[in-house]
C-alpha positions as CSV (number, residue, x, y, z in Angstrom):
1,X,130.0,-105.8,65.9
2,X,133.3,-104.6,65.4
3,X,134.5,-102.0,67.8
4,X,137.9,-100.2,67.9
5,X,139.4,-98.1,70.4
6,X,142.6,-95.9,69.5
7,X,145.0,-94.6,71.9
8,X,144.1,-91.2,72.8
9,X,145.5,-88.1,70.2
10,X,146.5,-85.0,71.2
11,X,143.6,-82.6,71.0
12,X,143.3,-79.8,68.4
13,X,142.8,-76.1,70.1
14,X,139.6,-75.3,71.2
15,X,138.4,-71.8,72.9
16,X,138.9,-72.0,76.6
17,X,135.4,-73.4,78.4
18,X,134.4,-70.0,80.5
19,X,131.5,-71.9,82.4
20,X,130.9,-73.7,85.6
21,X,134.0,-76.4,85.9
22,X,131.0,-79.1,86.4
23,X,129.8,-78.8,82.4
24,X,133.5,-78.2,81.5
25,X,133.4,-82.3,80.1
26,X,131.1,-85.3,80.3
27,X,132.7,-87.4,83.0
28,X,132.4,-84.8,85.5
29,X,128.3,-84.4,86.3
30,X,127.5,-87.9,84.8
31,X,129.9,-89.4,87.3
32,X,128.7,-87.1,90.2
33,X,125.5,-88.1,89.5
34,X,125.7,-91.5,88.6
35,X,127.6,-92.3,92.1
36,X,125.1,-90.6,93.8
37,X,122.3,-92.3,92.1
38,X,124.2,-95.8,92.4
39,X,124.1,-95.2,96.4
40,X,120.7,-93.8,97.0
41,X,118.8,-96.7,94.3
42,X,120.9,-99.4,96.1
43,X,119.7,-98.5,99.6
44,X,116.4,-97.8,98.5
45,X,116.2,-101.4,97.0
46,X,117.5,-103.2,99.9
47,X,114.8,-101.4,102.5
48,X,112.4,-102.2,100.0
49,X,113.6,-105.6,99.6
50,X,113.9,-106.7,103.1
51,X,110.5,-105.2,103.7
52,X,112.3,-102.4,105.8
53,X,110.6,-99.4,104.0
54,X,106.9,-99.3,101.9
55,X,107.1,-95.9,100.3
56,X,103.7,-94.4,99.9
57,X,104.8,-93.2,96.3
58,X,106.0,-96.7,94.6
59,X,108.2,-96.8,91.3
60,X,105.2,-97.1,88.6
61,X,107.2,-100.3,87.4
62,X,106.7,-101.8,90.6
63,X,109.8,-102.4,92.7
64,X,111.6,-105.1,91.0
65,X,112.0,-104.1,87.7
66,X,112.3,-100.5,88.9
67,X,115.5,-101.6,90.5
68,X,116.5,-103.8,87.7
69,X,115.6,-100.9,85.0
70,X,117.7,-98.1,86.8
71,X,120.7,-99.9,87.2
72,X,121.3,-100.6,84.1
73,X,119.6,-97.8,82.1
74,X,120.1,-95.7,84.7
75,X,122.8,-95.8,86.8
76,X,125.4,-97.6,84.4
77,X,124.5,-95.5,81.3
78,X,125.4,-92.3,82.9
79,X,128.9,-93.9,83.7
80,X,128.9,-95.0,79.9
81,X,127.6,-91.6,78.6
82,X,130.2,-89.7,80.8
83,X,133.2,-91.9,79.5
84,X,132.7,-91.5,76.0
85,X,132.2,-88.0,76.2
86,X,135.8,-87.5,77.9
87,X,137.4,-90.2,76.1
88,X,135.5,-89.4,72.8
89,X,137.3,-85.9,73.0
90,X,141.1,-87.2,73.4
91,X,140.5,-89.7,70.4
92,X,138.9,-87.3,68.0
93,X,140.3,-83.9,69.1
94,X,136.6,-82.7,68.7
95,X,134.7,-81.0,71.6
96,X,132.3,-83.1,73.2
97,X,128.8,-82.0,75.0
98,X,130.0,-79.2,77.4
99,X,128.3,-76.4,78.6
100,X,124.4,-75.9,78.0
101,X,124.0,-79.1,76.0
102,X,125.9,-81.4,78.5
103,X,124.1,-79.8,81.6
104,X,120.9,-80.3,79.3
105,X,121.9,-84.4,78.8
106,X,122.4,-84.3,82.4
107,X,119.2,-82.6,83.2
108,X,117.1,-84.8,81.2
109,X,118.8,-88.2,82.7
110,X,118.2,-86.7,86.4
111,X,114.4,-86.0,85.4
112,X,114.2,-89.4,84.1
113,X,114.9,-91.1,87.3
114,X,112.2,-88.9,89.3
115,X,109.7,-90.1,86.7
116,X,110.9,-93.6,86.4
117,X,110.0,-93.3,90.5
118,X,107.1,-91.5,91.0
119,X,106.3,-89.3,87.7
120,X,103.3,-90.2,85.0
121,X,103.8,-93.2,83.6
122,X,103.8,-91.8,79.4
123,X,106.0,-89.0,80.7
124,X,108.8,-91.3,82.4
125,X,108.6,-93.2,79.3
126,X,109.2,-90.2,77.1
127,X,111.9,-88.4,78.6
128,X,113.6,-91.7,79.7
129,X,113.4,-92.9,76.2
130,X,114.8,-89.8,75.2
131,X,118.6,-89.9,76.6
132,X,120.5,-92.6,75.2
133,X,119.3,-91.6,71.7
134,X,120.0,-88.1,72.5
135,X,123.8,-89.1,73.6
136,X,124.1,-91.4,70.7
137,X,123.3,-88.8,68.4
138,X,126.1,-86.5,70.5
139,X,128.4,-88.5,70.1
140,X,128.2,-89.8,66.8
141,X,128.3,-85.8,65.7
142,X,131.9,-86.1,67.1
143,X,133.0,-88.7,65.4
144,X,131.7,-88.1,61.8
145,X,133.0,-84.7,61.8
146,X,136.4,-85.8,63.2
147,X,136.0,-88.6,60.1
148,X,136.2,-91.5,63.0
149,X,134.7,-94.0,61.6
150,X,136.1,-97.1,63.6
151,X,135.0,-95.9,66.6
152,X,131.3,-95.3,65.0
153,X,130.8,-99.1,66.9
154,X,131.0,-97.5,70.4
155,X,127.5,-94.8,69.2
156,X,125.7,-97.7,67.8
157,X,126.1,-99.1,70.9
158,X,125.0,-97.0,72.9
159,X,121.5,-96.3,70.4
160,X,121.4,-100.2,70.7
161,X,120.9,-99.5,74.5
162,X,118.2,-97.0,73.8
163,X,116.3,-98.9,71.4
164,X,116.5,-101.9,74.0
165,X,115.1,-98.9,76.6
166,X,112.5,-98.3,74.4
167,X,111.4,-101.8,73.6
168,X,111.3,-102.5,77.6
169,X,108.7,-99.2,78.6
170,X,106.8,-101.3,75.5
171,X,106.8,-104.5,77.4
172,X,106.0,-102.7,80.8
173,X,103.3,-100.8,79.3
174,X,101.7,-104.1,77.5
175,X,101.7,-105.7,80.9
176,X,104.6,-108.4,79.6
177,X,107.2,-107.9,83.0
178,X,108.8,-111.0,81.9
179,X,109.9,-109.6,78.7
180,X,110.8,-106.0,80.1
181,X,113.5,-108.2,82.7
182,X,114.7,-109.9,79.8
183,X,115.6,-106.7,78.0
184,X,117.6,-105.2,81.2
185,X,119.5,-108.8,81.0
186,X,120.2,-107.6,77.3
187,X,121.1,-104.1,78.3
188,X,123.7,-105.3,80.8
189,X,125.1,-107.7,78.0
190,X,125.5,-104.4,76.1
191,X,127.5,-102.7,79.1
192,X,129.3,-105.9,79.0
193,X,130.4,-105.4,75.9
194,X,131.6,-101.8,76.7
195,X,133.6,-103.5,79.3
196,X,135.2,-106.4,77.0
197,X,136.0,-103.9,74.4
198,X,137.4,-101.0,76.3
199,X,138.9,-102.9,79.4
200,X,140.7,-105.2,76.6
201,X,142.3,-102.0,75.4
202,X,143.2,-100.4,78.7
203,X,143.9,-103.0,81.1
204,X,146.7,-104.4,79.2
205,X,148.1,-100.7,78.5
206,X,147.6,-99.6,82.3
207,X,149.5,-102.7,83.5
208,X,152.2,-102.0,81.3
209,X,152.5,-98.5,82.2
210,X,152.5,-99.0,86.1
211,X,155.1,-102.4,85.8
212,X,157.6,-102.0,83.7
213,X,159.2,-104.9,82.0
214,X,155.8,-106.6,82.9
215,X,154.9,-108.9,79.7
216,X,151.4,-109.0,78.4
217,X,150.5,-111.9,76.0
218,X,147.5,-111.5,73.4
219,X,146.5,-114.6,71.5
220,X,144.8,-113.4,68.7
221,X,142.0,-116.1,68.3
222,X,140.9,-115.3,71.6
223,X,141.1,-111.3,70.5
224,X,139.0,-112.4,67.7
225,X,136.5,-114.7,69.6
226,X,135.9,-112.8,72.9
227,X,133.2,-110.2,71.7
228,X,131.3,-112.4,69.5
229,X,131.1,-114.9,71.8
230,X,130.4,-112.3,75.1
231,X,128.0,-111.0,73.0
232,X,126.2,-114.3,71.6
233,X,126.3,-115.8,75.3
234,X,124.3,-112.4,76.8
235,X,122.3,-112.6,74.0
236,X,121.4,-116.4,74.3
237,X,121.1,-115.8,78.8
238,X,118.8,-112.9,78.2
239,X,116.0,-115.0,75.6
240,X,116.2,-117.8,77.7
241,X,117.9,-120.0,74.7
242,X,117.9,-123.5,75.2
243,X,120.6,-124.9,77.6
244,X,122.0,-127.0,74.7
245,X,123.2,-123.3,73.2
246,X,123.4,-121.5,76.1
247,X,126.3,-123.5,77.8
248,X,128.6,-123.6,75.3
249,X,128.3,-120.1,74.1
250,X,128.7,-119.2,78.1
251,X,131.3,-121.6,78.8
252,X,133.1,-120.0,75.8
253,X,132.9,-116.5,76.7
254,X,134.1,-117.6,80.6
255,X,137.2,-119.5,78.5
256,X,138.1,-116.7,76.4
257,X,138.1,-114.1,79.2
258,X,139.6,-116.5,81.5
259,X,143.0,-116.8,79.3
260,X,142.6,-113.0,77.9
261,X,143.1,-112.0,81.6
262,X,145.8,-114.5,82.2
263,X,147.9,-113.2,79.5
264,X,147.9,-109.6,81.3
265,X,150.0,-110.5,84.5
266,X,147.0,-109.9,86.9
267,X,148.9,-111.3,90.0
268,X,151.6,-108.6,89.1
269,X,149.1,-105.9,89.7
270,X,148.4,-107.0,93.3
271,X,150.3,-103.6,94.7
272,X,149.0,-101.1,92.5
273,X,145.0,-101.3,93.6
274,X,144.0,-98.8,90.9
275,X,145.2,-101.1,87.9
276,X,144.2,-104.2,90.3
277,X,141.1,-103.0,90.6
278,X,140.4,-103.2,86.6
279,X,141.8,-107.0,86.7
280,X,139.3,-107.7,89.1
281,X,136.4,-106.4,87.2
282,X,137.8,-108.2,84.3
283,X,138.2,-111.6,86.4
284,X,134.5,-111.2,87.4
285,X,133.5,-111.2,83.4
286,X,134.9,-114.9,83.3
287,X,133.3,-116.0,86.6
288,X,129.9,-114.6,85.6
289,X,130.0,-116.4,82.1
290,X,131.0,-119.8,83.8
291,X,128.2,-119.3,86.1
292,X,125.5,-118.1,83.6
293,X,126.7,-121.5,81.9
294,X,125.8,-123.1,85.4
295,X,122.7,-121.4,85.9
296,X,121.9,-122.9,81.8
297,X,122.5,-126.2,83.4
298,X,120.6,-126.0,86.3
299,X,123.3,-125.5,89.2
300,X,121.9,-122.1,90.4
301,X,119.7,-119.5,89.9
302,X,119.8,-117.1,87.0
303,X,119.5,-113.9,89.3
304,X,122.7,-114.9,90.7
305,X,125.0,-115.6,87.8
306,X,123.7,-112.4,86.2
307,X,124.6,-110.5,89.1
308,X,128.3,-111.7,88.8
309,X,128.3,-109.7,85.8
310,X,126.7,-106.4,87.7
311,X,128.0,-106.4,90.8
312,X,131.3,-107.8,90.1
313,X,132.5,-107.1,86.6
314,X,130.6,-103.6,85.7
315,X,130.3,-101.8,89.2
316,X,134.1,-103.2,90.0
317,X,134.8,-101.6,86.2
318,X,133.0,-98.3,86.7
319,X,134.1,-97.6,90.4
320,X,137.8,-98.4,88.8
321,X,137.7,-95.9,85.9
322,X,135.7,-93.0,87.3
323,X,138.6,-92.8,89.6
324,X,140.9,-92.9,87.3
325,X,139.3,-90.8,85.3
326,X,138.7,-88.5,87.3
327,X,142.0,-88.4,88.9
328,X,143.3,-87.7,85.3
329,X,141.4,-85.1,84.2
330,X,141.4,-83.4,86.8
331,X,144.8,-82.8,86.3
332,X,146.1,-85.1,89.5
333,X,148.6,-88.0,90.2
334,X,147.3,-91.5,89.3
335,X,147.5,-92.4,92.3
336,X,145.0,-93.8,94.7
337,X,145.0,-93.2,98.6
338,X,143.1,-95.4,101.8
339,X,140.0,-93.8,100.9
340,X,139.6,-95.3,97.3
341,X,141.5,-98.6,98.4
342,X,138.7,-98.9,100.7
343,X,136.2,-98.2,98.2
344,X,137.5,-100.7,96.1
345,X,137.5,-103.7,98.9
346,X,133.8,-103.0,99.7
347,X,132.6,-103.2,95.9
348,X,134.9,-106.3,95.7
349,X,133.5,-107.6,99.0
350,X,129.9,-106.8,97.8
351,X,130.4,-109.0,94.2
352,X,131.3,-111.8,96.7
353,X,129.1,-111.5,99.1
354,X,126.2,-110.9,96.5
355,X,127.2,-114.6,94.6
356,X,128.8,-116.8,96.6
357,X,126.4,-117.0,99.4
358,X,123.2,-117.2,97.5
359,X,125.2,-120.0,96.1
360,X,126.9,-121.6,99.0
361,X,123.9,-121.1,101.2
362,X,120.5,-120.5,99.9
363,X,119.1,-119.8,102.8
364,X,120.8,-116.8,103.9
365,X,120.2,-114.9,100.4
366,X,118.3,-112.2,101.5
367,X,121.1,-111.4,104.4
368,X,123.4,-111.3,101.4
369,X,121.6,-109.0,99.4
370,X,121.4,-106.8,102.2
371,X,124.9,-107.3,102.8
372,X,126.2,-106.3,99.6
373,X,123.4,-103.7,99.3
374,X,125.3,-102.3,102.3
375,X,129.5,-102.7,101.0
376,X,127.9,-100.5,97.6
377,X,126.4,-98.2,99.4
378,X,129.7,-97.4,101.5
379,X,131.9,-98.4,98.6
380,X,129.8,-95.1,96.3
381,X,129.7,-92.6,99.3
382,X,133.5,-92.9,99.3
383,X,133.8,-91.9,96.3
384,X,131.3,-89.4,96.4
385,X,133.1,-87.8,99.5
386,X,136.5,-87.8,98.2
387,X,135.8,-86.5,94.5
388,X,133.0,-84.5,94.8
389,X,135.3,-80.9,95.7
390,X,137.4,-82.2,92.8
391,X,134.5,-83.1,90.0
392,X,133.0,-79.2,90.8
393,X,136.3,-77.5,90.4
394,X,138.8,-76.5,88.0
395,X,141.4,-79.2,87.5
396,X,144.1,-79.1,89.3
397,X,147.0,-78.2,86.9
398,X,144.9,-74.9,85.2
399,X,144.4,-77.5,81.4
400,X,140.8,-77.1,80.1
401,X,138.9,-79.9,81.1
């Protein structure tokens, strides 16, 4: 799957959004709600986990794969679907979902996650099957009338997402749990890729940008390597290949992200936390990879190496770009202040907490869940309480947007 991601264009004229400043573009109520959703799942999880809190109304899934499901169909696919939708405007100069139709996307996700908790089990499974397609479709409207066809990738992955959706309310359905996980690990490879693809374009640009005279090395195997091999490695993790293929396509993918991010100065970054933050994300790729080449081997547990690649490279990703983002199109200073640093340290904290001590020591896992459960809680409601008044007003410099 080739992907390509141009530097933004200027955008052609478009009439002046008259609505309310929340449907003005897709970042803003997909990463409102995502945050929010990202906070109240995670708590909700750990009470549930640590046997803190039996709700009378369970998740018709049952608990596990609930929380498995909503994270990554859920609360990650909003961030997805709200990034493509902003950037997706910049590099086409076409109008994305704004207005009726984006509060309508946004509308349908939120009912979604009711009925994925408590709602009829065949309606949940229709209107949560529903969204990604839906947003595929939006966007790939976009880019074929724009003519965008390298960038035609980025909507097939995101109806590869859906159709993964789909295939896991199939397994739930049928009774086959074990199958339904397996799709989530599949999903999260695709997110994965979002992060591999887009991060590879950005990080190196954003660390350029903030450091001048910095120098970024490519090597152009690795360029052509690191998403067929990412890709290949989920892919192999989430059938449950056999370890004699799983290793080396894992070890692989950890090798080529480990000498990617090398090339991009990451130690230069250390004082400027909202580029730092993306090398951080990115370092977590290469340590998940290694250790879903571990867990192939025997070393540890799946559950942990896979949460390397959750908790440390997409939620480290996501809380770094919706603040950027955000910042940006809401017409403010990239710059970050003690509230976001802060942010950033906890979702850090809770990657590391999260892996290393299920692997260090075993014993005290479910103390680390709850830890981490507790640094991504704090790490969201930061967020939430700094760019919440700025996500529901105009921006900042009077631009549409």
């Amino acid at each position: 799957m080739s992907i390509s991601i141009p530097l933004p264009s200027p955008s052609r004229k478009h009439p002046r959004y008259r609505g309310h400043p929340a449907l003005a573009l897709g970042f803003r109520p997909f990463y409102l709600l995502a945050a929010a959703f990202g906070a109240l799942a995670i708590a909700a999880w750990v009470l549930m986990y640590l046997g803190w809190w039996q709700p009378a109304a369970q998740p018709w899934t049952g608990a596990m794969v609930w929380h498995a499901h909503e994270m990554v169909f859920g609360f990650a696919a909003a961030v997805v679907v709200g990034f493509l939708f902003t950037a997706g405007k910049a590099w086409t100069g076409q109008q994305t979902p704004q207005g009726i139709w984006l509060g309508a996307l946004a509308g349908l996700w939120v009912l979604a996650r009711v009925l994925m908790w408590g709602g009829p089990a065949w309606l949940a499974v229709v209107v949560d099957s529903a969204f990604l397609p839906a947003c595929a479709l939006s966007f790939f409207i976009v880019l074929r009338r724009a003519s965008n066809q390298r960038n035609y990738g980025l909507a097939i992955a995101l109806g590869v997402m859906g159709a993964l959706n789909v295939a896991f309310h199939a397994a739930v359905l049928t009774g086959d749990i074990g199958i339904a996980l397996r799709l989530t690990e599949a999903a999260t490879g695709i997110v994965a890729i979002f992060v591999t693809v887009i991060g590879g374009r950005v990080i190196p640009m954003f660390t350029a940008n903030a450091l001048p005279g910095v120098t970024i090395r490519r090597h152009a195997s690795v360029e052509r390597a690191v998403v067929v091999l990412t890709l290949l490695a989920i892919a192999a993790h989430s059938a449950h290949a056999p370890v004699w293929l799983t290793l080396p396509l894992a070890s692989g993918a950890a090798l080529a992200h480990g000498i990617r991010l090398a090339g991009w100065a990451p130690l230069r970054t250390l004082r400027k936390p909202i580029v730092a933050m993306l090398h951080v994300a990115y370092a977590f790729l290469a340590l998940g990879f290694a250790l879903i080449a571990g867990a192939a081997a025997g070393w540890l547990d799946g559950s942990t190496a896979l949460h390397a690649l959750t908790v440390g490279a997409i939620a480290c990703a996501i809380l770094a770009m919706i603040t950027r983002t955000a910042l940006g199109h809401t017409g403010r200073p990239l710059e970050t202040g003690r509230m976001e640093h802060v942010a950033y340290a906890c979702i850090a904290l809770a990657a590391l907490v999260r892996v290393v001590v299920p692997i260090a020591l075993p014993a005290l896992k479910a103390y680390a869940i709850g830890g981490a459960g507790l640094l991504w809680v704090a790490a969201f409601v930061l967020y939430l309480v700094r760019y919440t008044p700025w996500l529901l007003r105009p921006r900042a410099d009077g631009k549409d947007g």
